[in-house]
C-alpha positions in Angstrom: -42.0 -7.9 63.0 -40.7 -9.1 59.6 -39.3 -12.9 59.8 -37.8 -12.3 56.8 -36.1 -9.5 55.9 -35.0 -8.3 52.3 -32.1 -6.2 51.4 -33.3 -4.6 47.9 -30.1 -2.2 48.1 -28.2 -5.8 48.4 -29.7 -7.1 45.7 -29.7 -4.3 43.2 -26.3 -3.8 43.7 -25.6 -7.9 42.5 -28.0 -7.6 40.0 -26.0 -4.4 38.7 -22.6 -6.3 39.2 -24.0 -9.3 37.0 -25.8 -6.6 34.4 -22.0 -5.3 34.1 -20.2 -8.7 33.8 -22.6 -9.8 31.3 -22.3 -6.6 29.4 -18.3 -7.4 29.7 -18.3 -10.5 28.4 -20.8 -9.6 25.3 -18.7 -7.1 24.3 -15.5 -9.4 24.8 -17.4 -12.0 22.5 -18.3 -9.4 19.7 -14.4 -8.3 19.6 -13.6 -11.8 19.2 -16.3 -12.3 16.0 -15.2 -8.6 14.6 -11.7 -9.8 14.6 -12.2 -13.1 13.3 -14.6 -11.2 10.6 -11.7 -9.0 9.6 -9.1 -12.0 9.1 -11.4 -14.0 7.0 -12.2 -11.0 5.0 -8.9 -10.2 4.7 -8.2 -14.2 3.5 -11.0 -13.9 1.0 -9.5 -10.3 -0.4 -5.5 -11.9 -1.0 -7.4 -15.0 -2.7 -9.6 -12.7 -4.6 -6.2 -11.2 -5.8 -4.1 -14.3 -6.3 -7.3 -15.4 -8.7 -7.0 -12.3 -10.7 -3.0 -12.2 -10.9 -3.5 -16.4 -12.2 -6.5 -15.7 -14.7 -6.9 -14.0 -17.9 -6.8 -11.4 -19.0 -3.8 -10.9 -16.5 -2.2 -14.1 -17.1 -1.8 -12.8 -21.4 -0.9 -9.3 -19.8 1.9 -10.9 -17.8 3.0 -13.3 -20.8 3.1 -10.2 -23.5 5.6 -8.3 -20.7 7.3 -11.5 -20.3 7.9 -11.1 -24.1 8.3 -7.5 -24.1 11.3 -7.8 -21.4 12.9 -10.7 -22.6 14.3 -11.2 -26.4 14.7 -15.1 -26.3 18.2 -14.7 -25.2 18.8 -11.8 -22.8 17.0 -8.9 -20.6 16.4 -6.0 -23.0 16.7 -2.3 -21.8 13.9 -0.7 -20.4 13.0 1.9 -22.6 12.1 4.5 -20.3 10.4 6.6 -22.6 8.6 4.2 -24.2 8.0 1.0 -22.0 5.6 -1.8 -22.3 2.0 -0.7 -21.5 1.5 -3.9 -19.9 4.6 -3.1 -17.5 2.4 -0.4 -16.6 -0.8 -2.4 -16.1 1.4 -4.9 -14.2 2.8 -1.7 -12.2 -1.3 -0.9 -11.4 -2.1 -4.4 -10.0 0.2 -4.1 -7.2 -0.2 -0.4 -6.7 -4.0 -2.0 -6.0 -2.2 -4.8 -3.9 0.0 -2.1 -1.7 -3.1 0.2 -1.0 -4.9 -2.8 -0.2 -2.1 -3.8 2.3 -1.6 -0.4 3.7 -5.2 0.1 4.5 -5.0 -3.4 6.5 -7.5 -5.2 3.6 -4.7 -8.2 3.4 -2.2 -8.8 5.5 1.8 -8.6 4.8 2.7 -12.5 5.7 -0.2 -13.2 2.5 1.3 -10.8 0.3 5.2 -12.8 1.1 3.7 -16.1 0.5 1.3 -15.1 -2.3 3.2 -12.9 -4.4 6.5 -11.5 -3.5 8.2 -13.2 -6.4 6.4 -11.4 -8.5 6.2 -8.3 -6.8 10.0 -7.8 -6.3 11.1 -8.9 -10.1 8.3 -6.2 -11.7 9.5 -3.6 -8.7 13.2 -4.2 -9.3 12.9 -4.1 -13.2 10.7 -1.1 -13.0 12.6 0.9 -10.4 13.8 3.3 -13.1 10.2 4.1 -14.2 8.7 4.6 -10.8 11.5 7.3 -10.4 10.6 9.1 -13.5 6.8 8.5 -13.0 7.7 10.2 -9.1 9.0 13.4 -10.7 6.2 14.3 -11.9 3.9 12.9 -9.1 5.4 11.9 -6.0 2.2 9.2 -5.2 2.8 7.3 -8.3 3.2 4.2 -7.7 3.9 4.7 -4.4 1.9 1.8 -2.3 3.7 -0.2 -4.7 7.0 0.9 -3.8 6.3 1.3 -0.2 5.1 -2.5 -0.1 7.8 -3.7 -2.1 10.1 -2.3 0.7 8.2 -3.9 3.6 8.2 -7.4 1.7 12.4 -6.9 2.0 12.1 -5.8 5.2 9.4 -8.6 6.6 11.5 -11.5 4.8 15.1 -10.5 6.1 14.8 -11.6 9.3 12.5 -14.5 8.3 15.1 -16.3 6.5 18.2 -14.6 7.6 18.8 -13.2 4.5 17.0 -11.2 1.4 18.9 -10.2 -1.7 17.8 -8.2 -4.7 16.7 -10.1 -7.6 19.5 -9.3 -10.0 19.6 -9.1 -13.4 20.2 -12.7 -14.6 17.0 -13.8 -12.0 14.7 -10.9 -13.6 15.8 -12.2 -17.4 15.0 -15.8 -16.1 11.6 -14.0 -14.1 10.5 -12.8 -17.7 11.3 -15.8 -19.3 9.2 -17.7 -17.4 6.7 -15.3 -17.7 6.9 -15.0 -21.8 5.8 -19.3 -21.4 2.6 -18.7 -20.0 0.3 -21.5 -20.4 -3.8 -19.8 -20.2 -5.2 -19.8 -17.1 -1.8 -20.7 -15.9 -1.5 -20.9 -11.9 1.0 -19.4 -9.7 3.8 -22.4 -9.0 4.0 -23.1 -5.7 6.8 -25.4 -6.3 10.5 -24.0 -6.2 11.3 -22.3 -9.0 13.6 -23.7 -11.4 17.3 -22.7 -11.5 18.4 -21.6 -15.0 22.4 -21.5 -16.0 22.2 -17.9 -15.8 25.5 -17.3 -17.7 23.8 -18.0 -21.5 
């Protein structure tokens, strides 16, 4: 008679249970490094954008439609049959910056800090064109527009309250824009207030 006597069904069976946890808890872990893979990638994507939007040739892009928009003294009309190629290159950056957003590439809280200024003076200014450009296309600039309504609808509630750039902020938008230095970085301070009644 066996003294000692071995359960292999026993063993097999905690041998399978462990197998399993393990198995659990690798695949746990490679979620973890997949997700933390995707945020830094999508880090690395808004800073590869905020780097473009602050270097040439975009910053002379943005200071020739700061000039283009803004006469020295006031806001001029947006010629909708003839407006400012770089409004339209300007329009194509964040068109790349929605679809990049709407495919989950950067996140919507990077776009607000990064470069909603921007995004909603150009969108506001330019809503006329996207409206034309739409009748003949409907997808024109339409990650654009789409993300330039998520920006309102993200900040509202994050600060209690959004309004519209209006016309006097867009002239003072474009004027800072027209006095571009090279190379010239997105402030991060607050932006100056201007006496928006000259």
């Amino acid at each position: 008679m066996c003294l000692v006597c071995i359960n292999w069904d026993a063993i097999t069976a905690i041998a399978t249970c462990a197998l399993v946890g393990l198995g659990a808890l690798t695949l746990l872990y490679a979620r973890m490094q997949i997700k933390d893979f995707r945020a830094e990638n999508r880090i690395k994507h808004l800073i590869e954008l905020v780097t473009q939007f602050e270097s040439e040739p975009f910053v002379s892009i943005r200071k020739r439609l700061g000039k283009a928009r803004f006469d020295g003294s006031k806001l001029r009309e947006l010629d909708l049959k003839n407006p400012p190629p770089e409004l339209y290159d300007t329009m194509n950056f964040f068109e790349h910056v929605g679809f990049l957003l709407d495919g989950k590439y950067i996140d919507l809280e990077g776009v607000s800090v990064e470069l909603h200024y921007w995004i909603l003076n150009v969108w506001v200014d330019a809503r006329g064109l996207i409206a034309q450009e739409q009748k003949d296309d409907p997808i024109y600039y339409e990650m654009f527009d789409k993300m330039a309504k998520r920006l309102i609808e993200y900040d509202r509630p994050r600060t209690g309250k959004f309004e519209i750039p209006t016309a006097d902020e867009i002239r003072g938008f474009y004027e800072d824009e027209a006095e571009l230095a090279p190379d010239a970085p997105i402030s991060r301070g607050r932006r100056r207030k201007r006496n928006l009644h000259n």
